[in-house]
C-alpha positions as a LaTeX table, in Angstrom:
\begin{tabular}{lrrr}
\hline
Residue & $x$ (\AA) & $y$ (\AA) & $z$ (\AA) \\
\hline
Unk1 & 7.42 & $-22.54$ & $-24.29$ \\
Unk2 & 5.24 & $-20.85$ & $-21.52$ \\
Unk3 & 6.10 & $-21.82$ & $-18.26$ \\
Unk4 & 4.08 & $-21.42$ & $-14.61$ \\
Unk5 & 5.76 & $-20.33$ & $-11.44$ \\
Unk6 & 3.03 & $-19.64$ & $-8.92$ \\
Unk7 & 4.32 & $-19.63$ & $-5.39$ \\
Unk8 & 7.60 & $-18.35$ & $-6.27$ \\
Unk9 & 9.09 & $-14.84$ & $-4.37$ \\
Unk10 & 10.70 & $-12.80$ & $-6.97$ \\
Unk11 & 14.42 & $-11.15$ & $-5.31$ \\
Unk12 & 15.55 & $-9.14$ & $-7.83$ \\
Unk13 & 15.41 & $-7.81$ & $-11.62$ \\
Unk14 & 18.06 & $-7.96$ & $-13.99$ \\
Unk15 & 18.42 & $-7.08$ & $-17.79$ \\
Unk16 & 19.90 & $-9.64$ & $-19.93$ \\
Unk17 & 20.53 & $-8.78$ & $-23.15$ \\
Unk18 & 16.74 & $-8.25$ & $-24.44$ \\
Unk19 & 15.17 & $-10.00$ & $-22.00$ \\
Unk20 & 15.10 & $-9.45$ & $-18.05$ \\
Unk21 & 16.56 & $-12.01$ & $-15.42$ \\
Unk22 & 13.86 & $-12.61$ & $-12.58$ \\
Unk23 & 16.31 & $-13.87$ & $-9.59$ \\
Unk24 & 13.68 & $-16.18$ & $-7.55$ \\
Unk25 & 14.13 & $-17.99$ & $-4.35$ \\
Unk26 & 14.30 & $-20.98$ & $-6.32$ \\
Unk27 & 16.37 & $-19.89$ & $-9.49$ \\
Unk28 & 16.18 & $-17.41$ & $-11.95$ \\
Unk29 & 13.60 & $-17.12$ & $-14.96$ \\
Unk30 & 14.14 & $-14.96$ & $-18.02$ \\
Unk31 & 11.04 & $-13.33$ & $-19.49$ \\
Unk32 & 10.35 & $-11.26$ & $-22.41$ \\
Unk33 & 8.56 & $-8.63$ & $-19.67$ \\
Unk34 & 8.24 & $-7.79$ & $-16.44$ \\
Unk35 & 5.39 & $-6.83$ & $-14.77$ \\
Unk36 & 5.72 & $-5.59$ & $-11.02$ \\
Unk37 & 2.54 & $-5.49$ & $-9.43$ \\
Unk38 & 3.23 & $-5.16$ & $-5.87$ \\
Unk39 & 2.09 & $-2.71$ & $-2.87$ \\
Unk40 & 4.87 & $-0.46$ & $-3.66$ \\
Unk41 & 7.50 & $-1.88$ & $-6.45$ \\
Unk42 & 10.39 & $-3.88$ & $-4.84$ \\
Unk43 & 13.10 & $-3.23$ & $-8.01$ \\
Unk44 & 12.35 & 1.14 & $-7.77$ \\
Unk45 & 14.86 & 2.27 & $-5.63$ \\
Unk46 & 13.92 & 6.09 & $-6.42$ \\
Unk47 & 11.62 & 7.57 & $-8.44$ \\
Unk48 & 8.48 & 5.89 & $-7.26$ \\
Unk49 & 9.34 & 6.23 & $-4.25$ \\
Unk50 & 9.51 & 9.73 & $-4.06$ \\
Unk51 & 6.10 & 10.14 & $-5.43$ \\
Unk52 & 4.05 & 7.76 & $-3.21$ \\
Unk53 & 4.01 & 7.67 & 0.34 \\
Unk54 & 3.21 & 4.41 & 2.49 \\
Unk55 & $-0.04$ & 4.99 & 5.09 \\
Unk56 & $-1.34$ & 2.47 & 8.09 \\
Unk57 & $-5.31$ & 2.13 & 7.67 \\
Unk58 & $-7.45$ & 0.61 & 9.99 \\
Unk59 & $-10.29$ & $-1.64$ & 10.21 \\
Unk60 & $-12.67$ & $-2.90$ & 12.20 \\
Unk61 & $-16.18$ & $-5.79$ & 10.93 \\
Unk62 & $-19.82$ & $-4.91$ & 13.53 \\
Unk63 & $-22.11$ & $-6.86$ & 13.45 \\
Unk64 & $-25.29$ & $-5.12$ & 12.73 \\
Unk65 & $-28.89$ & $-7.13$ & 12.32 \\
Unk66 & $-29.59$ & $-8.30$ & 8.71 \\
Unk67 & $-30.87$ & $-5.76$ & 6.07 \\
Unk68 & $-30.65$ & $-2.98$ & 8.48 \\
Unk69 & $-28.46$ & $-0.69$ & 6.17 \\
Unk70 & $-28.72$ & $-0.85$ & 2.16 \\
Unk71 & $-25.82$ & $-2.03$ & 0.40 \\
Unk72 & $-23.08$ & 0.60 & 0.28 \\
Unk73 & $-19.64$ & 1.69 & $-0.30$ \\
Unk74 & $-19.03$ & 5.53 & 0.84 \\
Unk75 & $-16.48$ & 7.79 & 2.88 \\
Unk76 & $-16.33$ & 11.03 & 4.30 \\
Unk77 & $-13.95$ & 13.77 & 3.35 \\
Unk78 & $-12.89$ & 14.60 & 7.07 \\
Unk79 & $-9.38$ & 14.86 & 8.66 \\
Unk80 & $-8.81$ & 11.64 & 9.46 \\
Unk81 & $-11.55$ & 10.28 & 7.30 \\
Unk82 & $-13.51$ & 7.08 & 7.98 \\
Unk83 & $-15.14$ & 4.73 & 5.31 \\
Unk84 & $-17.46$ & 2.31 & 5.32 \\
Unk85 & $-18.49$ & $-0.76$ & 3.18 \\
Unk86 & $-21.32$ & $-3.57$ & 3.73 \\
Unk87 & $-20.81$ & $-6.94$ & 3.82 \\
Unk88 & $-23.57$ & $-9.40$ & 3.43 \\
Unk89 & $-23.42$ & $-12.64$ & 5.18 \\
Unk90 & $-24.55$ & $-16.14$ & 4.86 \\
Unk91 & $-28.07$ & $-15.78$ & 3.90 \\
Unk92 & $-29.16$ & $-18.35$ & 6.66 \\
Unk93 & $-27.57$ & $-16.04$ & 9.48 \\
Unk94 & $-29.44$ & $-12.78$ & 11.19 \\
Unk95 & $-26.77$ & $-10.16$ & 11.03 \\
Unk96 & $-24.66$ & $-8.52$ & 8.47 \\
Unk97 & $-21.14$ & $-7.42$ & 8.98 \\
Unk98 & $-20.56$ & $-3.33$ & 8.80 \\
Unk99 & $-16.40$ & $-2.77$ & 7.78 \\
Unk100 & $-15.80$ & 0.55 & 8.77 \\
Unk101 & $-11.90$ & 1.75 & 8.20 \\
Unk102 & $-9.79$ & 5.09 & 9.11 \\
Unk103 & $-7.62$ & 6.92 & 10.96 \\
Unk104 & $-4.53$ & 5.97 & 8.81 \\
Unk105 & $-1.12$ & 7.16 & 9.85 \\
Unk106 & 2.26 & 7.34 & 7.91 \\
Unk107 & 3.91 & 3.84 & 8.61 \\
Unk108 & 5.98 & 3.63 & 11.24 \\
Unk109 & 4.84 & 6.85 & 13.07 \\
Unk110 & 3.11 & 5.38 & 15.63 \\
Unk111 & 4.45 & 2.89 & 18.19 \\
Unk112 & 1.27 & 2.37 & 19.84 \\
Unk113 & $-1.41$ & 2.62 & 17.65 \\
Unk114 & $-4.37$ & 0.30 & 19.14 \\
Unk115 & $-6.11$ & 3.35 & 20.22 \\
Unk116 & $-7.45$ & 3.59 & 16.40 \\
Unk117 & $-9.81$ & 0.89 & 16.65 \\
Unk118 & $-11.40$ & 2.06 & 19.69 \\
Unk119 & $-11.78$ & 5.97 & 17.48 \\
Unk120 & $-13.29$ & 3.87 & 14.60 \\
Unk121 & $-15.72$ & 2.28 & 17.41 \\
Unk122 & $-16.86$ & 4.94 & 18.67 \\
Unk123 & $-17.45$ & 7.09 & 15.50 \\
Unk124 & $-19.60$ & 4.13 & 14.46 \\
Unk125 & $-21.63$ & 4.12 & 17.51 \\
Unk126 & $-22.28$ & 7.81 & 17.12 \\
Unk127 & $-23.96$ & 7.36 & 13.39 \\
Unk128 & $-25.44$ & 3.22 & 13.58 \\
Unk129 & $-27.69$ & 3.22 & 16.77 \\
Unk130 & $-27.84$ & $-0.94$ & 15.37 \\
Unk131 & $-24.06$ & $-1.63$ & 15.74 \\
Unk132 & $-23.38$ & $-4.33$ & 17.98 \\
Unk133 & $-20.38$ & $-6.25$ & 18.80 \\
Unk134 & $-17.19$ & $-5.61$ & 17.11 \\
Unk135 & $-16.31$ & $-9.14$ & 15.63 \\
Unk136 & $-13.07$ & $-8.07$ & 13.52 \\
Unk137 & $-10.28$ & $-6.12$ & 13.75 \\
Unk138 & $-7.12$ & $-5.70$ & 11.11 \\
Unk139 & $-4.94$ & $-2.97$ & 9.73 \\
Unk140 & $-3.03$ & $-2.57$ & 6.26 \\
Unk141 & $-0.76$ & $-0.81$ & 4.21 \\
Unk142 & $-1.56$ & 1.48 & 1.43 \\
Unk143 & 0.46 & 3.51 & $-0.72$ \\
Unk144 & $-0.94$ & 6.83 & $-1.39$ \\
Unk145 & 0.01 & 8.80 & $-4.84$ \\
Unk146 & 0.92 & 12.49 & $-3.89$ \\
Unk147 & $-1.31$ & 13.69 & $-7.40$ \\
Unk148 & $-4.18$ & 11.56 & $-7.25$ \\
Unk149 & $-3.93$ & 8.47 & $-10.21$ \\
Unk150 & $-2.18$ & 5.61 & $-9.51$ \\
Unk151 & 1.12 & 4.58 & $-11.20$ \\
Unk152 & 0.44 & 1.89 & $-14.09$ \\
Unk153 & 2.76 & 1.69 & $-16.82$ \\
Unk154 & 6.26 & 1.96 & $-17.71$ \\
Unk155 & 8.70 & 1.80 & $-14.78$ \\
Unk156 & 10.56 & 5.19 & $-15.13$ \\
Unk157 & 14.33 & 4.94 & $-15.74$ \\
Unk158 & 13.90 & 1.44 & $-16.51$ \\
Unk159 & 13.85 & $-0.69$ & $-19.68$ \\
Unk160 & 11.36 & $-0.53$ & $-21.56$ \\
Unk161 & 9.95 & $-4.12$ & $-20.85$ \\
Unk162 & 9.98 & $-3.06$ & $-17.24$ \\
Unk163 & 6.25 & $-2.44$ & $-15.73$ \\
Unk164 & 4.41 & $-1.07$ & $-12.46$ \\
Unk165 & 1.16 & $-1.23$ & $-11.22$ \\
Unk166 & 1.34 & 0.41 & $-7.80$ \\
Unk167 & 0.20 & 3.38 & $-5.69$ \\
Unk168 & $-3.40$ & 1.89 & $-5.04$ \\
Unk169 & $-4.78$ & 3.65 & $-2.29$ \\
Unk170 & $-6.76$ & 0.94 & $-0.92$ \\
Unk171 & $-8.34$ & 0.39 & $-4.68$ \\
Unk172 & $-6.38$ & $-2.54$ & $-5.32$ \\
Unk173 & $-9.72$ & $-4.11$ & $-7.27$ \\
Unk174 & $-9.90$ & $-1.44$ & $-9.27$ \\
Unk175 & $-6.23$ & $-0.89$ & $-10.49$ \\
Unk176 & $-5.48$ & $-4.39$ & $-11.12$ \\
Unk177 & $-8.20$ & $-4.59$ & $-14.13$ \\
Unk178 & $-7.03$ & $-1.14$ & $-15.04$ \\
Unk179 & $-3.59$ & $-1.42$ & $-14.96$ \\
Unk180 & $-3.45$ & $-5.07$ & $-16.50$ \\
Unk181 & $-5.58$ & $-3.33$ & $-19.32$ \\
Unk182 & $-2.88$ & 0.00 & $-20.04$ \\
Unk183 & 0.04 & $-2.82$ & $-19.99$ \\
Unk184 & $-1.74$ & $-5.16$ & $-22.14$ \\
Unk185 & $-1.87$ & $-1.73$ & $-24.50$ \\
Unk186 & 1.57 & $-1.23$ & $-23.99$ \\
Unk187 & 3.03 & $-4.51$ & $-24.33$ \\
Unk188 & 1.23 & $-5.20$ & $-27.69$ \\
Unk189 & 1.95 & $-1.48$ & $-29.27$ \\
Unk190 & $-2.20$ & $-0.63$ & $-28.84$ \\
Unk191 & $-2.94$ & 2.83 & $-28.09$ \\
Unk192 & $-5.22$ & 3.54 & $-25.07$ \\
Unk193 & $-6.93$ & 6.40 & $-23.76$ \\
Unk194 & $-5.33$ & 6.31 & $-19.82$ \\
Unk195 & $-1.61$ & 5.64 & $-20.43$ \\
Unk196 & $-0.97$ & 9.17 & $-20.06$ \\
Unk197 & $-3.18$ & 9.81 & $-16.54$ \\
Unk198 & $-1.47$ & 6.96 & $-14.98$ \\
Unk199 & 1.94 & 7.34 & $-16.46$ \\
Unk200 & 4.55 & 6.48 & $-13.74$ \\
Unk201 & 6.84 & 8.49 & $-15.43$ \\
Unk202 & 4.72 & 11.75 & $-15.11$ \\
Unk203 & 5.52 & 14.84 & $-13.73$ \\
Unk204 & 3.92 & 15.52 & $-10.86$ \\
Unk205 & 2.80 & 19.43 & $-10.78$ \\
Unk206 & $-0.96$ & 18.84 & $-9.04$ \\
Unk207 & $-0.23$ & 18.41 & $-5.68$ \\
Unk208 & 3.23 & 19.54 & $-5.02$ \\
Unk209 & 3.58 & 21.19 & $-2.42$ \\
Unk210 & 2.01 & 18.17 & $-0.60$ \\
Unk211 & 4.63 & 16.18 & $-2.40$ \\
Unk212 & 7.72 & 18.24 & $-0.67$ \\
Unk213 & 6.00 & 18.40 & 2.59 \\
Unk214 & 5.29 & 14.22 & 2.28 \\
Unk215 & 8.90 & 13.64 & 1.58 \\
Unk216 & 10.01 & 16.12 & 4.22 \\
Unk217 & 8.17 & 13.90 & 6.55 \\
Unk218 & 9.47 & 10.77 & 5.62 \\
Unk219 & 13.00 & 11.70 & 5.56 \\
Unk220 & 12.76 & 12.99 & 9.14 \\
Unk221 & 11.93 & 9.23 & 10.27 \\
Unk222 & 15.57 & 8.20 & 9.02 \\
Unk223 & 17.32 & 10.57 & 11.72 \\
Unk224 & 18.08 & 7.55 & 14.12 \\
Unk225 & 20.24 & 6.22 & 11.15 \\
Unk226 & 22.89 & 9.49 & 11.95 \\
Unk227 & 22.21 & 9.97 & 15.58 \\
Unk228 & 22.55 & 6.39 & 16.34 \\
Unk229 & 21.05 & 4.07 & 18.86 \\
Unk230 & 19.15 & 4.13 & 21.71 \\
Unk231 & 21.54 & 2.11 & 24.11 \\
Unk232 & 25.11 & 1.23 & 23.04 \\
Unk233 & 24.55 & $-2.33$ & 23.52 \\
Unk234 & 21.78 & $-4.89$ & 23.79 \\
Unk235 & 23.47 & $-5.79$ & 26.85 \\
Unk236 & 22.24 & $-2.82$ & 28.17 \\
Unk237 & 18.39 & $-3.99$ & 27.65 \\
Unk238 & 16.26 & $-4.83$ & 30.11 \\
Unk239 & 14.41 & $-7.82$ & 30.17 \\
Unk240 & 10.83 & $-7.94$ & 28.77 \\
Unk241 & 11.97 & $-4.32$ & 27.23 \\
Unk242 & 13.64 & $-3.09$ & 23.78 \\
Unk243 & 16.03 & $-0.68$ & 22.08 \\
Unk244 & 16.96 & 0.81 & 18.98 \\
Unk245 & 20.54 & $-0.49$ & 18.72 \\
Unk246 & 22.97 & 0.61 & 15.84 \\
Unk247 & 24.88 & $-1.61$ & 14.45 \\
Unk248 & 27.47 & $-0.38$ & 11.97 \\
Unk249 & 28.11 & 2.82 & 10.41 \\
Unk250 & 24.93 & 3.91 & 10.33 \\
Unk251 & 23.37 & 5.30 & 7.04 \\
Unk252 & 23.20 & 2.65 & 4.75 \\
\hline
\end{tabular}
């Protein structure tokens, strides 16, 4: 009997006996497979982890005057890099919308990053004479894969009816028909030509000395879990400021 349970946050993954155990918020479902597709996967507590690392992009939506630019999706290959898509309004109105994005940043390494927006501004301004007002602004998360493909497939040290689709790199579009087409493969025992490109369980040898220097990076973040806190206390916080405070023993 197929079941739906749309709207339901998944906790944690369990095997039980040939099935897995999917712990929700509102009680637990067992399933014949698993498929995790998520930003980054919440039941890997290593190995995908040390092959993807999580960046901040940014965003910004100009309004520029209808059909001035031709329909496009492009991006440069500077350091950072900016990209650029079209967005075509309500026929009825006189302006498109220009989303331009950049100047990413590994989470969490940059406490005040508003500044971004006003880079991505201004690089616009320099290159589309016909920008005009700056109507939207966001940020997300992406998780970039330190050899290129994404991860689709088999969840590495996992059981076998245990899948991924992460590592999208702002492609989610793209990966979600792709990887819901390699698990289909896999689920059913059909062969298929990418399982092996976008193996999670591949060995990463393109790109590795990017991969130590990424994880060198992150693992530099976590030295407030040894050194402890900021203050001892929060009694010792000012009001309308903050603190790192430890509590406990410190690395988890």
């Amino acid at each position: 009997m197929e079941e739906s349970f749309g709207n339901t946050r998944a906790l944690k993954i369990e095997d039980y006996d040939n099935y897995q155990l999917v712990n929700t918020q509102h009680g637990k479902i067992y399933v014949q497979a698993v498929v995790v597709a998520t930003n980054t996967p919440f039941n890997d507590k290593v190995v995908i982890h040390t092959k993807q690392a999580a960046y901040r992009t940014y965003v910004i939506g100009v309004r520029i005057p209808k059909e001035s630019m031709p329909a496009i999706l492009m991006w440069d290959n500077g350091n950072p890099y900016f990209y650029i898509r079209l967005e075509l309004t309500d026929p009825k109105r006189d302006h498109d919308i220009l989303i331009v994005g950049g100047r990413d940043h590994k989470v969490g390494q940059d406490s005040h990053p508003e500044h971004r927006y006003d880079e991505i501004e201004q690089w616009v301004r320099e290159r589309f004479p016909m920008a005009q007002s700056v109507e939207y602004r966001w940020s997300g998360e992406i998780m970039e894969r330190v050899d290129g493909p994404a991860f689709l497939g088999r969840n590495p040290l996992d059981s076998d009816n245990v899948y991924v689709i992460t590592g999208d790199s702002g492609n989610g579009m793209t990966h979600c028909t792709l990887g819901g087409m390699i698990v289909t493969d896999l689920l059913l025992g059909r062969p298929n030509p990418w399982t092996s490109m976008y193996d999670p369980a591949r060995k990463v040898i393109h790109g590795f000395t990017e991969f130590v220097t990424e994880q060198a990076n992150t693992l530099s973040q976590y030295s407030d879990w040894v050194e402890g806190g900021e203050v001892g206390s929060i009694s010792h916080i000012g009001k309308g400021e903050g603190a790192i405070v430890q509590d406990g023993a410190g690395l988890p």
